[in-house]
C-alpha positions as CSV (number, residue, x, y, z in Angstrom):
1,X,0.0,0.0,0.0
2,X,1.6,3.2,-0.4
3,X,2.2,5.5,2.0
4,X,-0.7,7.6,3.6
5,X,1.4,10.8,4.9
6,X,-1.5,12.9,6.9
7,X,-4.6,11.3,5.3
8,X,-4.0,8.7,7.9
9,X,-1.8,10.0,10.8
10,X,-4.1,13.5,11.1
11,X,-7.6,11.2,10.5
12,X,-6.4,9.1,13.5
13,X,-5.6,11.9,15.7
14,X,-8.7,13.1,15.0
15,X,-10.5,10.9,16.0
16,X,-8.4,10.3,19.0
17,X,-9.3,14.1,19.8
18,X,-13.3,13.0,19.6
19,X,-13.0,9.7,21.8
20,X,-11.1,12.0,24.4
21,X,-13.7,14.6,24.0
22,X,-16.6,12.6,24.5
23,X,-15.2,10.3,27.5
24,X,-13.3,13.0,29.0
25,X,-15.3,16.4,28.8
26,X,-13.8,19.5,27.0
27,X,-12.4,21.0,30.0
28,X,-10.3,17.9,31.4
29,X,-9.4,17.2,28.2
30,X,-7.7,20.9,27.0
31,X,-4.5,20.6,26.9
32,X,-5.0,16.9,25.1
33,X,-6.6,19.2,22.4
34,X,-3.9,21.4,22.1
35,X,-1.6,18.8,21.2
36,X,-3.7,16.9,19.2
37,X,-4.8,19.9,17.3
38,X,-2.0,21.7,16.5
39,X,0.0,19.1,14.5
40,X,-3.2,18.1,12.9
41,X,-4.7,21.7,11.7
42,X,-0.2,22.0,10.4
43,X,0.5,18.6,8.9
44,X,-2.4,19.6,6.5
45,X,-1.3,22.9,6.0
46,X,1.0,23.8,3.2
47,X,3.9,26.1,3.6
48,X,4.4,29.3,1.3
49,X,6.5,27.6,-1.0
50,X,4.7,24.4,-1.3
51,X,1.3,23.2,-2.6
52,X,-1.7,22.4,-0.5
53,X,-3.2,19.1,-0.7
54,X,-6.4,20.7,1.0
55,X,-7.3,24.3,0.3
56,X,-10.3,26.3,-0.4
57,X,-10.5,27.7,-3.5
58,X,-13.9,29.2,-4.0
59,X,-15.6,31.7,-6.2
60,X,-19.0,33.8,-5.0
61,X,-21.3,34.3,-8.0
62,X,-23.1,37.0,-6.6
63,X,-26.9,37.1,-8.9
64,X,-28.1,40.5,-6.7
65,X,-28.7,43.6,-9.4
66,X,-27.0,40.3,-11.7
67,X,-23.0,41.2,-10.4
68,X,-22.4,37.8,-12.3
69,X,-25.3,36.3,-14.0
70,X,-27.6,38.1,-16.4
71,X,-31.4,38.1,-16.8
72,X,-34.2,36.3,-18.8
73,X,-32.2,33.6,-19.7
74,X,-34.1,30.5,-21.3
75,X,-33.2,27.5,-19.4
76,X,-31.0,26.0,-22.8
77,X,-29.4,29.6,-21.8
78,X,-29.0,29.4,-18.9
79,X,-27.8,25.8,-18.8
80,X,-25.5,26.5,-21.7
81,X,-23.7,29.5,-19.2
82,X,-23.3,27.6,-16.0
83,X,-21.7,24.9,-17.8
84,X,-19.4,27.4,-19.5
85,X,-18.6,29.0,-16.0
86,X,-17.8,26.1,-14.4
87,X,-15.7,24.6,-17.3
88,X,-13.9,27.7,-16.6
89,X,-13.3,27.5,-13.1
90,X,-12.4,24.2,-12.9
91,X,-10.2,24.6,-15.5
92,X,-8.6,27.6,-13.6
93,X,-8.4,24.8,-10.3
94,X,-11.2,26.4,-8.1
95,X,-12.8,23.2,-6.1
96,X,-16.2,25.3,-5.4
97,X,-18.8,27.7,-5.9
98,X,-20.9,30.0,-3.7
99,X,-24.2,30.9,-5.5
100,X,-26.5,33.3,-4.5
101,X,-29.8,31.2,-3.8
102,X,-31.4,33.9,-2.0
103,X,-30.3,37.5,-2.9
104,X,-33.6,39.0,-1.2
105,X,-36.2,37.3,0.6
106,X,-36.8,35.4,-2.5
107,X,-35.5,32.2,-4.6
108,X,-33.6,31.1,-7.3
109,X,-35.6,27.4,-7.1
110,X,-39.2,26.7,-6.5
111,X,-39.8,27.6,-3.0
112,X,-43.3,27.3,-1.2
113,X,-41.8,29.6,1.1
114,X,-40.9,32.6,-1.1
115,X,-41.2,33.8,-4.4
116,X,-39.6,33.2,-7.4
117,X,-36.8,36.2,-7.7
118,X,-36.5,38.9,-10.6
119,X,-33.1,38.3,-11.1
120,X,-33.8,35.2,-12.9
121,X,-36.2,36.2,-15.2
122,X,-35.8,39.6,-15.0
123,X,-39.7,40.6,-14.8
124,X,-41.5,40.7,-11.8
125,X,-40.6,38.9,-8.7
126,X,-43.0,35.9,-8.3
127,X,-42.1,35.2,-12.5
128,X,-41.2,31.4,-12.7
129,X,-38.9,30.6,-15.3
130,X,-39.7,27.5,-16.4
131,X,-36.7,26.0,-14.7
132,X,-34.9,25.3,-11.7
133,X,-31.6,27.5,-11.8
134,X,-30.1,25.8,-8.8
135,X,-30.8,22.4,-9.5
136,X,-28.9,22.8,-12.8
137,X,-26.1,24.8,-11.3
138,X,-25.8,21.9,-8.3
139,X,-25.8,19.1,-10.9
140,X,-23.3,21.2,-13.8
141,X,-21.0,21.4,-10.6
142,X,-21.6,18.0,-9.0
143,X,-20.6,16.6,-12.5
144,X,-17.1,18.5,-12.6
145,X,-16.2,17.4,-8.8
146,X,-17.4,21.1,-7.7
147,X,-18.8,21.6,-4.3
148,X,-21.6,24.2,-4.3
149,X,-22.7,26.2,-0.9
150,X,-25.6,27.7,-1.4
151,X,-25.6,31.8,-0.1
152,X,-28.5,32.9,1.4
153,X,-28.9,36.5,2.5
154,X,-30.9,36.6,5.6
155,X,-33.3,39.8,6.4
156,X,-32.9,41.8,3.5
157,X,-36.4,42.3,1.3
158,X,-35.3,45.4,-0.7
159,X,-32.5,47.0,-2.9
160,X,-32.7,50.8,-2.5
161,X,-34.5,50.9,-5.7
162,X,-37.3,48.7,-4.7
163,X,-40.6,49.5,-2.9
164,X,-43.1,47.1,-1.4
165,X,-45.4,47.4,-3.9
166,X,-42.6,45.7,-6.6
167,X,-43.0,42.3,-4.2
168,X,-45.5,39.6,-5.2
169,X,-48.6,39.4,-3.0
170,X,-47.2,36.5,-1.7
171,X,-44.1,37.5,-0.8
172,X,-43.8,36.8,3.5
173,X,-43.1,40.8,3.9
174,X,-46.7,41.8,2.2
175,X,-48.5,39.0,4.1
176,X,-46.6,39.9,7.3
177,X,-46.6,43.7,7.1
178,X,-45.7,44.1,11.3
179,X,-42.4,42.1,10.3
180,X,-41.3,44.7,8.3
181,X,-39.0,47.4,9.4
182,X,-37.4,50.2,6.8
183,X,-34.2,51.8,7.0
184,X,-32.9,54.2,4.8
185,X,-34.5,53.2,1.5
186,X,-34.7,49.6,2.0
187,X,-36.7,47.3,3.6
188,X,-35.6,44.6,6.2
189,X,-37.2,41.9,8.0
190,X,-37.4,42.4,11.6
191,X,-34.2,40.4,13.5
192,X,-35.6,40.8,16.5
193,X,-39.0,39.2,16.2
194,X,-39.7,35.5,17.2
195,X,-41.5,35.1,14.2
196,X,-39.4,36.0,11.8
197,X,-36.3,33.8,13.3
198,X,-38.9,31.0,12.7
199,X,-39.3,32.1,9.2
200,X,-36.1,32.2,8.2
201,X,-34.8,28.9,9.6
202,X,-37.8,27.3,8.1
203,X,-36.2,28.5,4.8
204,X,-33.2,27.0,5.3
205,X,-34.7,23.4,6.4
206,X,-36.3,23.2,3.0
207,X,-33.6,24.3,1.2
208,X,-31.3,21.3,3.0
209,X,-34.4,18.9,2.5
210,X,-34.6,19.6,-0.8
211,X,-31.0,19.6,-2.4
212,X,-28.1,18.0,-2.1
213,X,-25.8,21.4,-1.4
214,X,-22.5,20.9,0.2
215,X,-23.1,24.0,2.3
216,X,-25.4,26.9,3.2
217,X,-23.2,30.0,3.2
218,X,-24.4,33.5,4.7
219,X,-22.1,36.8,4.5
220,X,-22.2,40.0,5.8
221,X,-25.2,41.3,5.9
222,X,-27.2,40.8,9.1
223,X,-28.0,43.6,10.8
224,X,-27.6,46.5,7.8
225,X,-24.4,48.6,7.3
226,X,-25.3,51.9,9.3
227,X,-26.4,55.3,7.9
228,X,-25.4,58.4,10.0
229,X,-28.1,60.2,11.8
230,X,-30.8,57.6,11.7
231,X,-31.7,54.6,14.0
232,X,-32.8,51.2,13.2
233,X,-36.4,51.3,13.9
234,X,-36.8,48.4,16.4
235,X,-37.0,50.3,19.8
236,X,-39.8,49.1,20.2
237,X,-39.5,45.5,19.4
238,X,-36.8,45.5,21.4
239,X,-39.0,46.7,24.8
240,X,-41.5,43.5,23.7
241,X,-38.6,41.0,23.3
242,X,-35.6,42.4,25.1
243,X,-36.3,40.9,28.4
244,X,-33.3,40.6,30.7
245,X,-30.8,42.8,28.4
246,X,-30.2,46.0,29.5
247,X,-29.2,48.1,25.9
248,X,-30.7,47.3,22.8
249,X,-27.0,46.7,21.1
250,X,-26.4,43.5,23.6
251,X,-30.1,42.3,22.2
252,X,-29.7,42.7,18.6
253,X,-26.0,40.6,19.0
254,X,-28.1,37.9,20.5
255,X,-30.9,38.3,18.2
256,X,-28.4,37.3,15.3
257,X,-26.5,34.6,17.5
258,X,-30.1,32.9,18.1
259,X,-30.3,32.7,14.3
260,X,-27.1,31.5,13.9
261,X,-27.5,28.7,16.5
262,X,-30.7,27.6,15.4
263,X,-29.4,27.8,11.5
264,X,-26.7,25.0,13.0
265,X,-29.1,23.1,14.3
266,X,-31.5,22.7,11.4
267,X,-29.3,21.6,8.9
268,X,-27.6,19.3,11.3
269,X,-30.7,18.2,12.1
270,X,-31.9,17.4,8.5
271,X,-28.3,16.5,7.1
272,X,-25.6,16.7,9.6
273,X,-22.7,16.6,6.8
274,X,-24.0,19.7,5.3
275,X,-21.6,22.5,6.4
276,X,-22.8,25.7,7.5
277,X,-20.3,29.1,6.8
278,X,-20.9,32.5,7.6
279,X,-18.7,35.7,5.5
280,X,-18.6,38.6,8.1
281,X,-17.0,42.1,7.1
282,X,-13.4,41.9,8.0
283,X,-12.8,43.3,11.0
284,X,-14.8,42.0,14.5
285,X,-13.9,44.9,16.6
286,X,-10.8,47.0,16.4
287,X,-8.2,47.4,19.4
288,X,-9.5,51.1,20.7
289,X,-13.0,49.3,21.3
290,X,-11.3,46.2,22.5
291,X,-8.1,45.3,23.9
292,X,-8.5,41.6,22.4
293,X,-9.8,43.1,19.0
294,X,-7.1,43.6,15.9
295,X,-4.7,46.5,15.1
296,X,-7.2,48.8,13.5
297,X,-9.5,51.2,13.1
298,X,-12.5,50.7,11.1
299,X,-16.3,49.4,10.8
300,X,-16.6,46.9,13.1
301,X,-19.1,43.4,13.0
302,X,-19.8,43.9,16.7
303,X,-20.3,47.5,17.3
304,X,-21.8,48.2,13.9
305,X,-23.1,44.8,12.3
306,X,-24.2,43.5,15.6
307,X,-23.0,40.3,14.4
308,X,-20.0,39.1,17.2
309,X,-18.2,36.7,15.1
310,X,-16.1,35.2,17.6
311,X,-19.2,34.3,20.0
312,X,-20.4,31.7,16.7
313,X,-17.1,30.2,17.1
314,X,-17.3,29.7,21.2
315,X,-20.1,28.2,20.8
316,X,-19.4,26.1,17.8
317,X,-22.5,27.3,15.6
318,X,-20.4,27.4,12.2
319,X,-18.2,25.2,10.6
320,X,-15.9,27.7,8.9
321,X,-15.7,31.6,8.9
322,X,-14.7,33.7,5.8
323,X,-14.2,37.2,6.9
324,X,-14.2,39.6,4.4
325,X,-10.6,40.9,3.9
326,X,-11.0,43.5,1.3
327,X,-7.7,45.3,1.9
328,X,-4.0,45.4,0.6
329,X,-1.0,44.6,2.9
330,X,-0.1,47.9,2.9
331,X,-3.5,49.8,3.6
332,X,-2.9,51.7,7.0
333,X,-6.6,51.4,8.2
334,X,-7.4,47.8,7.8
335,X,-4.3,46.4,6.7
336,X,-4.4,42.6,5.4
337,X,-1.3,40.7,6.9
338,X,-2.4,42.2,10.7
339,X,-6.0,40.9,10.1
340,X,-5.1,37.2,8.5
341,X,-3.0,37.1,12.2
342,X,-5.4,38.1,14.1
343,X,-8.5,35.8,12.6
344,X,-6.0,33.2,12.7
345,X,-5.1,33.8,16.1
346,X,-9.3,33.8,17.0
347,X,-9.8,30.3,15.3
348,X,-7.1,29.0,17.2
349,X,-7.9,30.0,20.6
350,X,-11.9,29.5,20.3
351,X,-12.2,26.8,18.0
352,X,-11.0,24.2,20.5
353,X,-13.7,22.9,21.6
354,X,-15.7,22.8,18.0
355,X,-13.5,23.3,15.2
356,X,-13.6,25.8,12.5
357,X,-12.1,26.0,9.3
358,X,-10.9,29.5,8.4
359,X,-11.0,30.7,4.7
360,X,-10.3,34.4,3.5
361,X,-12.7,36.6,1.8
362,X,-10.5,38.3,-1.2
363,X,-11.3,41.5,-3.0
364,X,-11.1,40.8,-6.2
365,X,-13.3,43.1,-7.5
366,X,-10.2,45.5,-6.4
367,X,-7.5,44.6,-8.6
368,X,-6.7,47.4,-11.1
369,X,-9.6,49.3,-10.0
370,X,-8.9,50.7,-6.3
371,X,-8.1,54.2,-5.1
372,X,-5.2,52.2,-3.0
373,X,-2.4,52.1,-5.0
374,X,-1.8,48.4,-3.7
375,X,-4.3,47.3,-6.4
376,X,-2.2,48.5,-9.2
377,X,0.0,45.8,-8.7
378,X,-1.0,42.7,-10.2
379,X,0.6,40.2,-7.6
380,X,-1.0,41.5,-4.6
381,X,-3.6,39.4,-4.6
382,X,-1.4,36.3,-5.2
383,X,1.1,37.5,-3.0
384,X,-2.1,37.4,0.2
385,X,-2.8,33.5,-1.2
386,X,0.6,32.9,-0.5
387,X,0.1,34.8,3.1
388,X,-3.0,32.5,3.6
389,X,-0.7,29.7,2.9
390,X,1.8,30.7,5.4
391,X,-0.3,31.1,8.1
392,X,-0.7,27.7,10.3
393,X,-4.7,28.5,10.4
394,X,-6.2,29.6,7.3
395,X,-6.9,27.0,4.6
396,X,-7.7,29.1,1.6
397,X,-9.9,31.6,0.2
398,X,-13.2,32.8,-1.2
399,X,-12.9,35.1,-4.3
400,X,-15.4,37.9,-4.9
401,X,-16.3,37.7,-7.5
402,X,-17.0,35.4,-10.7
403,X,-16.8,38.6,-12.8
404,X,-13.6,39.8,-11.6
405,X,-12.5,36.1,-12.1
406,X,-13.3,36.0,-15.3
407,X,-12.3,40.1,-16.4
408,X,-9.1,38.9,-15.3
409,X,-7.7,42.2,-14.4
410,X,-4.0,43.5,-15.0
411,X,-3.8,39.6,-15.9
412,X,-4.2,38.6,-12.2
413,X,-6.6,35.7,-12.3
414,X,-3.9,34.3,-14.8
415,X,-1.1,34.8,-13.2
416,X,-2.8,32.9,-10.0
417,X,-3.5,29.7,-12.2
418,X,-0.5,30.0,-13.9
419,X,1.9,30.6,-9.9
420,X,-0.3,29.4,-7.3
421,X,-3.3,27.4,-8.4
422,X,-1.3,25.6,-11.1
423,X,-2.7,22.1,-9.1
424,X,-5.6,20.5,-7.9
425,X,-6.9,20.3,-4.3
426,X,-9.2,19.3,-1.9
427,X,-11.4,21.3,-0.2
428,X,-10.8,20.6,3.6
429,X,-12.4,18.4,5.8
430,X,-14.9,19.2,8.6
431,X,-14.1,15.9,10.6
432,X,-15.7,17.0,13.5
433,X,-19.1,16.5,11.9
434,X,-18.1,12.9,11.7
435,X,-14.5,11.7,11.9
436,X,-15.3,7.9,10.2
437,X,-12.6,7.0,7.8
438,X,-14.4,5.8,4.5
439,X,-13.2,3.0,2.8
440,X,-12.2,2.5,-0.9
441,X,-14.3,1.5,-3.5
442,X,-15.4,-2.2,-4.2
443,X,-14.3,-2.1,-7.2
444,X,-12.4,-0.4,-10.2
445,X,-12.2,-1.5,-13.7
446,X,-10.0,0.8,-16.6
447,X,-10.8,0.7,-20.2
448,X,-9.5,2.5,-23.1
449,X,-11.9,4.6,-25.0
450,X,-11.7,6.9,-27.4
451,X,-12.3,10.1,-25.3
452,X,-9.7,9.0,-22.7
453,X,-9.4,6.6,-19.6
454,X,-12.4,5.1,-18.8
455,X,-12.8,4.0,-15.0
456,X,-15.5,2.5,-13.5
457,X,-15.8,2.8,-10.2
458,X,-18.3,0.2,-8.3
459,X,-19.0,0.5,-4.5
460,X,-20.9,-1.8,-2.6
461,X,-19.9,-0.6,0.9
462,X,-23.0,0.3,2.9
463,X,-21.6,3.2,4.0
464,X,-20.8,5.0,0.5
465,X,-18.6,7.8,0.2
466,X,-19.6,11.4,-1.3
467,X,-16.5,11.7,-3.5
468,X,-13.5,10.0,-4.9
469,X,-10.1,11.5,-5.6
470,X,-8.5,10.2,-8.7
471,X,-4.8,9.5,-8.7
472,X,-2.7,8.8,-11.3
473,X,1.4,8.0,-11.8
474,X,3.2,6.7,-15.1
475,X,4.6,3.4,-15.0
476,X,3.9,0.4,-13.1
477,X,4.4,1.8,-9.3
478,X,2.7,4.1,-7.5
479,X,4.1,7.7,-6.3
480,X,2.7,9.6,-3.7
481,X,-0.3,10.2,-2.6
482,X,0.4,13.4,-0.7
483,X,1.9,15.0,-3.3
484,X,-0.9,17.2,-5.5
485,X,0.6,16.9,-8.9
486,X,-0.8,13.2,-9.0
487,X,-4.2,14.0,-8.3
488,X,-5.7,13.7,-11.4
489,X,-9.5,14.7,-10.7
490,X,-12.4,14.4,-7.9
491,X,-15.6,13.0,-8.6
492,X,-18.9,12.6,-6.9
493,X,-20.2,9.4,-6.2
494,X,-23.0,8.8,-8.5
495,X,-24.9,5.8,-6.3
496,X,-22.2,3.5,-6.5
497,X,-21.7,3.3,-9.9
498,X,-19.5,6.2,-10.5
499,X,-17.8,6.9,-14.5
500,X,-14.9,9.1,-14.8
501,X,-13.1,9.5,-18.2
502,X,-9.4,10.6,-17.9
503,X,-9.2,13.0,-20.9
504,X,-5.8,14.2,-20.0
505,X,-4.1,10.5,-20.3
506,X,-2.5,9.7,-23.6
507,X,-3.4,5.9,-24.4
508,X,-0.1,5.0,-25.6
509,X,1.6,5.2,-22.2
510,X,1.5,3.0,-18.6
511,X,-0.5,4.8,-15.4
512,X,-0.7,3.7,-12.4
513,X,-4.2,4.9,-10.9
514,X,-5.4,5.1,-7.4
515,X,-8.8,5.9,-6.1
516,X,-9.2,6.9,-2.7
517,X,-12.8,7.6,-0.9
518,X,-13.7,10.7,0.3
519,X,-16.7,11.0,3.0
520,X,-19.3,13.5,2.9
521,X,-17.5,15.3,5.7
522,X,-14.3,15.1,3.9
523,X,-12.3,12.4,5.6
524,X,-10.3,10.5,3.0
525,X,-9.8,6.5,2.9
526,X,-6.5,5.3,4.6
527,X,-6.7,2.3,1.9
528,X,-6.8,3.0,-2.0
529,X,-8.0,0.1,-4.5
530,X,-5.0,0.6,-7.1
531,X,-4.9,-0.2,-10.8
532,X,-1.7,-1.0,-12.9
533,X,-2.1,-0.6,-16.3
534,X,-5.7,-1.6,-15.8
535,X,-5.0,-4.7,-13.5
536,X,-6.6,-4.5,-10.2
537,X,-3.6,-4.5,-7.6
538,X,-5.4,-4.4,-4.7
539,X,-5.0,-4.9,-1.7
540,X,-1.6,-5.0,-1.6
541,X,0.3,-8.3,0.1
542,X,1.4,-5.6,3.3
543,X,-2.4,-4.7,3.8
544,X,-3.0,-8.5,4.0
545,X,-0.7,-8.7,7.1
């Protein structure tokens, strides 16, 4: 068997770190979990120089005021540009996409809960299309090995250029006028009513129960961005509902934890692999407001947002965090190298007892077209992946957004396939949502086709795996499996009888594949089921032992 580097030494001590958790209770067990956690969270890592096995590498494709995807598309259209944008991205290495399901308190797939949105059809909201946008998006990315996390935006009903009277009748905020609240010159739903908590994780349960997402991703807009001189109208929602708190601020922060919490525990509830991530502006609270807050002096989550990030991660209500880094490493307000230390630094000391993975919002929407003179420079946002990649906590990014992607600006987008994504990788685990090891498939036969490398991957194992990661080596022996220029492709499991065609093999010459299971939360298989030149090799006489 070849060797199995991290995929097996980490996987064990991660489960070691459950069995101690469970028998032991967290606060025995501490400084077990130090131990245990710290090689596991490096060993995975790469360094600077060196390319990560598991990294996030995602792309938001943002449909409010359609940043990324145009209108009144037919669904041969429509179909014919996701598969075109995710050719693209996967072609470019991404491993997933963020697609804006709910841009308003609407949906881009039939909802009984809300109504269909304008930015699909671009007509009036309640317009169905014909089609299901995020069923074909989920399947177009399932089909190239892409995870998709579904983004949601939470209490936002209006763009500044809406009214009430542009919702469908059916929309929740015309049925439920007293949930309403308006600020500035948009409309909200009220966070601080029972009611509409209710709502709003009931629209999150059916989306779970309905598709097979990888994640349900919010960002940053909870409570809205303040405007100077005017007050949030919930004074008196909060003398109703405030009970025990004693200023409306310390309310409204628990008003958005509660939703966060109960968020957690619906989709665990419905399907517990499905990950939950939250994209909060970058900076929690700065160091004059906070002596444990970061080195600068800005907009804060807490104080202005009401959203107090690190609280989700004490009590383990997300399973990563992306905060919003939109700055260069030089900017003097908010400057990027002191705030990837300082949210690395937060993950580390409150994610003990519940884990959570730690990805980077990146501005790419910046590049080339900043009033920082930072932006100018083409490697500066290649030069933060590489920070990200230094840093013993962060395991990748999230770019905003597809259309900067793809307007490749100042030739930045190519020069980060071309220097830094130039391989493939995984997207991290979540083991903490289940730490079982998968095993490998039942069975893998190879066959020469026109197109490529045919492999056919059975699995009879009761317990089936969400992905497989294809390896491949020339000649008759394997290589290794830790090192990212063999990994060939992932692929989802397609009930046990999984096709994958190797287009990149040329049939005249001897591989070596291996296929290795990777469970829905991640983990991969310790054993691989190997094929030499299309003979089944496995196991292998030391696995036999």
């Amino acid at each position: 068997m070849a060797s199995t580097g991290y995929g097996v030494e980490s996987k064990k001590g991660e489960v070691l770190l459950v069995m101690f958790k469970n028998f032991f209770g967290k606060y025995v067990v501490t400084f077990l979990v130090l131990l245990l956690l710290i090689p596991i969270l490096t060993n995975q890592k790469a360094t600077a120089n060196s390319l990560p096995k598991n990294e996030m590498r995602a792309a938001w494709i943002s449909t409010i005021n359609n940043i990324d995807m145009k209108s009144g598309m037919s669904q041969a259209q429509y179909m014919q540009w996701a598969q075109k944008t995710l050719d693209k991205l996967k072609a470019d290495n991404f491993n997933t996409v963020i697609f804006q399901v709910k841009p308003l308190n609407d949906a881009l797939y039939p909802s009984k809960l809300a109504p269909w949105s304008a930015y699909i059809t671009g007509k009036k909201q309640g317009t169905n299309p014909g089609f299901d946008p995020l069923q074909i998006m989920l399947d177009e990315a399932h089909k190239r090995g892409l995870e998709l996390h579904a983004w949601v935006n939470p209490y936002r009903i209006t763009m500044p250029s809406h009214s009430l009277s542009d919702l469908t009748t059916d929309n929740v905020a015309r049925k439920n006028p007293s949930w309403v609240v308006k600020y500035g010159k948009q409309y909200y739903l009220n966070p601080g009513l029972p009611e509409v908590q209710n709502y709003l994780v009931s629209t999150v349960r059916e989306l779970v129960s309905n598709y097979d997402i990888d994640a349900v991703h919010m960002d940053d807009y909870f409570y809205p961005y303040k405007i100077k001189g005017e007050n949030f109208p919930d004074q008196q929602t909060f003398k109703k509902y405030g009970g025990s708190f004693k200023n409306i601020e310390d309310w409204r922060r628990d008003n958005v934890n509660q939703l966060v919490k109960k968020v957690y525990a619906s989709i665990n509830d419905i399907k517990p692999h499905v990950q939950y991530g939250i994209s909060p502006f970058g900076i929690w609270r700065n160091k004059g407001q906070d002596a444990t807050g970061s080195n600068t002096n800005g907009m804060s989550n807490y104080s202005d947002l009401y959203a107090d990030t690190r609280q989700w991660m004490k009590d383990g209500s997300i399973d990563y965090i992306t905060p919003q880094i939109y700055w260069s490493r030089s900017h003097k307000v908010a400057n990027y190298s002191v705030l990837l230390d300082w949210w690395g630094k937060e993950v580390e000391t409150y994610a003990i007892a519940h884990p959570v993975n730690l990805y980077i919002g990146t501005a790419d929407y910046k590049v080339g077209n900043d009033a920082d003179a930072a932006w100018k420079n083409k490697t500066e946002l290649a030069s933060q992946v590489i920070d990200n990649r230094a840093n013993k906590n962060a395991q990748g990014q999230m770019h905003f957004s597809l259309r900067s992607i793809n307007n490749n600006g100042l030739g930045y987008a190519a020069n980060l396939k071309q220097q830094l994504y130039n391989t493939k990788a995984l997207t991290p685990a979540t083991f903490w949502k289940d730490p079982t090891v998968p095993m490998h498939p039942s069975d893998v036969k190879l066959s020469k086709e026109t197109s490529g490398m045919k492999l056919a991957i059975t699995d009879e194992n009761s317990t089936q795996p969400r992905k497989y990661v294809i390896y491949r080596f020339d000649g008759v022996e394997e290589g290794s499996y830790e090192d990212v220029k063999n990994i060939v492709d992932v692929v989802y499991n397609t009930k046990g009888n999984t096709v994958y065609v190797d287009t990149t093999a040329n049939k005249n010459k001897v591989y070596t594949y291996g296929i290795k299971a990777l469970s829905a939360t991640g983990v991969e298989s310790e054993t691989t089921f190997v094929l030499k030149d299309g003979i089944p090799m496995y196991p292998a006489a030391e696995e036999l032992e």
